[in-house]
N, C-alpha and C positions, 0 to 999 in steps of 0.2 A: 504494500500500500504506500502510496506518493502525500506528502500532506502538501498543501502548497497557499499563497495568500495570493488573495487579493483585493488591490484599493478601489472603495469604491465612496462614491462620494458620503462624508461622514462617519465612516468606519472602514476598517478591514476585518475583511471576511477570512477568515481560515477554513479549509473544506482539503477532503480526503478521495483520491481517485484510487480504484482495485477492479481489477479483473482484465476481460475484456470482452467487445460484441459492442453494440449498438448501448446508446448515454441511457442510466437510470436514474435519475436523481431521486434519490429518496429526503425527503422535508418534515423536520420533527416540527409538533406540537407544543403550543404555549412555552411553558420555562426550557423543554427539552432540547437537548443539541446533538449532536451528530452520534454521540453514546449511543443514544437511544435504539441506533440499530446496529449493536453491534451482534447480537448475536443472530439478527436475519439476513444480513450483507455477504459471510462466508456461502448460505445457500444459493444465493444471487449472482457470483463473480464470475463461477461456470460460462454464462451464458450472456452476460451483461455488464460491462464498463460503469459501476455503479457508482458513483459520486455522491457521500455528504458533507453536509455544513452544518457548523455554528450559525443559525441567524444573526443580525446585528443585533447588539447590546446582551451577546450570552455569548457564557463561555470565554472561547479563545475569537470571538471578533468584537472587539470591544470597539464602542462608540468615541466620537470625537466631540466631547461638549456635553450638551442636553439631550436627550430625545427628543424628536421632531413630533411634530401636529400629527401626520398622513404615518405614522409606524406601518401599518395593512401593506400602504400605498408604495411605501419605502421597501419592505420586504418584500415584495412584488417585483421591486425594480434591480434591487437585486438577486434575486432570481433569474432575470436579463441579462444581466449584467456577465452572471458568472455561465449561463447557456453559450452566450455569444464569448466569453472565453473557454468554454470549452470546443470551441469551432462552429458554434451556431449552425449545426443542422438539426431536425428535427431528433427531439429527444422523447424518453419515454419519463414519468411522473409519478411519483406515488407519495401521496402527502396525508400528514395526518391531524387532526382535530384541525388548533387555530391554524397549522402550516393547507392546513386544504382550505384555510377562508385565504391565504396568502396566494396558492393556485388557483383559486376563483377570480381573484382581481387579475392578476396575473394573464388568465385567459382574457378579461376583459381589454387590455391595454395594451396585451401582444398576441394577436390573435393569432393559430397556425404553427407558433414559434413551437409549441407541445404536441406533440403528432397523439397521445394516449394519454392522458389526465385520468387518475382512478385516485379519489378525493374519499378518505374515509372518517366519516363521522364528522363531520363538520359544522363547530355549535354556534350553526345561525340563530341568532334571536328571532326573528320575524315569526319563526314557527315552536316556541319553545310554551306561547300561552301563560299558561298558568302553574307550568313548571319556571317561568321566569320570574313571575309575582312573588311565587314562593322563597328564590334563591336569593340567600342573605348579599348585605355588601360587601363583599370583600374588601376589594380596594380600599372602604371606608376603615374595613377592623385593621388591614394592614399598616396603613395612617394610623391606627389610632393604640393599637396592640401589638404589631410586628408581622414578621413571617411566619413565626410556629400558629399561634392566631388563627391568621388565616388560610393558613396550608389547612387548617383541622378543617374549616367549616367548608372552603373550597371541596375536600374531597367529598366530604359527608355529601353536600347536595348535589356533587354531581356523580354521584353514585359509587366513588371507588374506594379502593380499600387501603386503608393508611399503613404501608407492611412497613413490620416493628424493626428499628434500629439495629444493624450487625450485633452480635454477641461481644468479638476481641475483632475490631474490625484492623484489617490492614490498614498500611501506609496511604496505599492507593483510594481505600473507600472511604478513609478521612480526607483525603484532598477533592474526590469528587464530592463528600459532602458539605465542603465549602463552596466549591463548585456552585453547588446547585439552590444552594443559600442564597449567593448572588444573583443566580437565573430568576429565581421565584422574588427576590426582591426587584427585578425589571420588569418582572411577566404582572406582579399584583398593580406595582407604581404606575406602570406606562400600557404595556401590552393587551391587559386584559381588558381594558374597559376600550379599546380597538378595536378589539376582535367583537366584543360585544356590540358596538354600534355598527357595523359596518352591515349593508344590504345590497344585496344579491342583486344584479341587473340580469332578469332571467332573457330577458331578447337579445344579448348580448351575450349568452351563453349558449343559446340553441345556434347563433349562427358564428361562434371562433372556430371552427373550419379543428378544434379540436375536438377529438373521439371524447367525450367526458362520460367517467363511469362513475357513479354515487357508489360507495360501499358504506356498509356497515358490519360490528363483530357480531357473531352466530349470539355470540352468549352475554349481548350488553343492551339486552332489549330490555326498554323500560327506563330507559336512563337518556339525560337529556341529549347527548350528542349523537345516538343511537335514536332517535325520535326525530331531532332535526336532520341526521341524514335520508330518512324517511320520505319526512315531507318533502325534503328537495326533490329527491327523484321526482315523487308524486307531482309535484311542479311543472318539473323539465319531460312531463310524461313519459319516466319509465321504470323500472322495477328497482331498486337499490337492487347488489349483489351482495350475497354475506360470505365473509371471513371468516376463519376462524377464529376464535379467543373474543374476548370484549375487545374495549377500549384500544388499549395499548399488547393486542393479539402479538403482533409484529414482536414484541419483544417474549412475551409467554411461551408463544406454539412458534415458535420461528421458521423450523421446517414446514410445515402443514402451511402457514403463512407464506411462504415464499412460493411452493408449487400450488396455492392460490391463484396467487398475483401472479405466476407464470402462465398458467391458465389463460387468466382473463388478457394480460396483455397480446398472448399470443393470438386469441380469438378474435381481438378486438376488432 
């Protein structure tokens, strides 16, 4: 695996190229960064030139300044930004939660640029109802109580499961746990009330000349990102595909997840 940077306006990106075959970018959700798929990338490399990133303001692509207004709009653009340095030919896409509302604008402002877009679980507000009336403020208890705070109430309402602290954890799982201290204090501050407002241009998405698949996990029905990927499809008139695992399958069932997504892309 190649790690490599690049500058993009207000930050550097840091992102990881393995394998070879035809571009897959894979796009982590909310606080998460390019870890997230470490253990489905090895089943991917076979067949596919798989490339992740740190989004901006996580991880190893740290921002220049403040965070901008347009964050959605921003990650989108880098998204572009690093396609067309990968050689700008059509690539293939697999993004998850907030990173699939980051390939929804994405397709909106670069249309074509993504030959197969498969966006799973993706938590539009537009369709969340009265799973959203219900869901506390975060961002408010982060402000007001910290990260631990609002990492508890974040998970409780969106349905996941808060798994317990390493035992005698390594060197390693204490540096990614600062790590990710940092993520979730950019994801609660900046990010998340982004991804919450941002709205779907559905005419703008039946015609980006990209295949778009709506997914969702087999086993995360009932929960809100699992509900709004739902309705998307329902939207865009066509059936969500399910995954294995919930939420974050990809990282749980990572085999069964990868000849998923080899599946669907190959079909597409």
């Amino acid at each position: 695996m190649i790690t490599k940077t690049l500058r993009v306006p207000g930050a550097e990106l840091t992102y990881d190229v393995d394998g070879d075959g035809p571009v897959l970018l894979l796009v982590p959700g909310g606080p998460a960064d390019a870890t997230a798929f470490t253990g489905l990338r090895p089943h991917l490399t076979g067949r596919y030139t798989v490339v992740t990133f740190d989004p901006r303001g996580l991880s190893r692509s740290p921002i220049a300044g403040e965070a901008g207004d347009d964050i959605v709009g921003e990650h989108a653009g880098d998204v572009h930004r690093l396609l067309t340095e990968l050689g700008g030919g059509p690539a293939h896409v697999f993004a998850n939660s907030g990173g699939a509302i980051t390939m929804l604008e994405h397709a909106r402002r670069h249309p074509g640029e993504v030959t197969t877009l498969v966006a799973h679980e993706p938590p539009i507000s537009r369709y969340l109802g009265e799973m959203l009336a219900d869901f506390p403020d975060v961002p408010a208890l982060y402000r007001e109580q910290g990260v631990e705070a609002a990492l508890g109430a974040f998970m409780a309402a969106s349905g996941f499961d808060v798994p317990p602290p390493p035992a005698n954890p390594s060197a390693e799982e204490i540096e990614q746990g600062k790590r990710m201290q940092g993520n979730f204090a950019f994801f609660f501050g900046h990010l998340m009330a982004a991804i919450g407002a941002w709205e779907p241009d559905l005419d703008a998405l039946r015609a980006t000349g990209t295949h778009l698949i709506v997914a969702v996990g087999k086993a995360a029905a009932g929960t809100p990102a699992h509900t709004s990927g739902l309705e998307l499809a329902r939207a865009l008139g066509q059936e969500a595909v399910e995954f294995p695992g919930d939420h974050g399958g990809f990282a749980g069932e990572p085999g069964p997840f990868a000849t998923r997504l080899t599946e669907v892309l190959t079909h597409a």
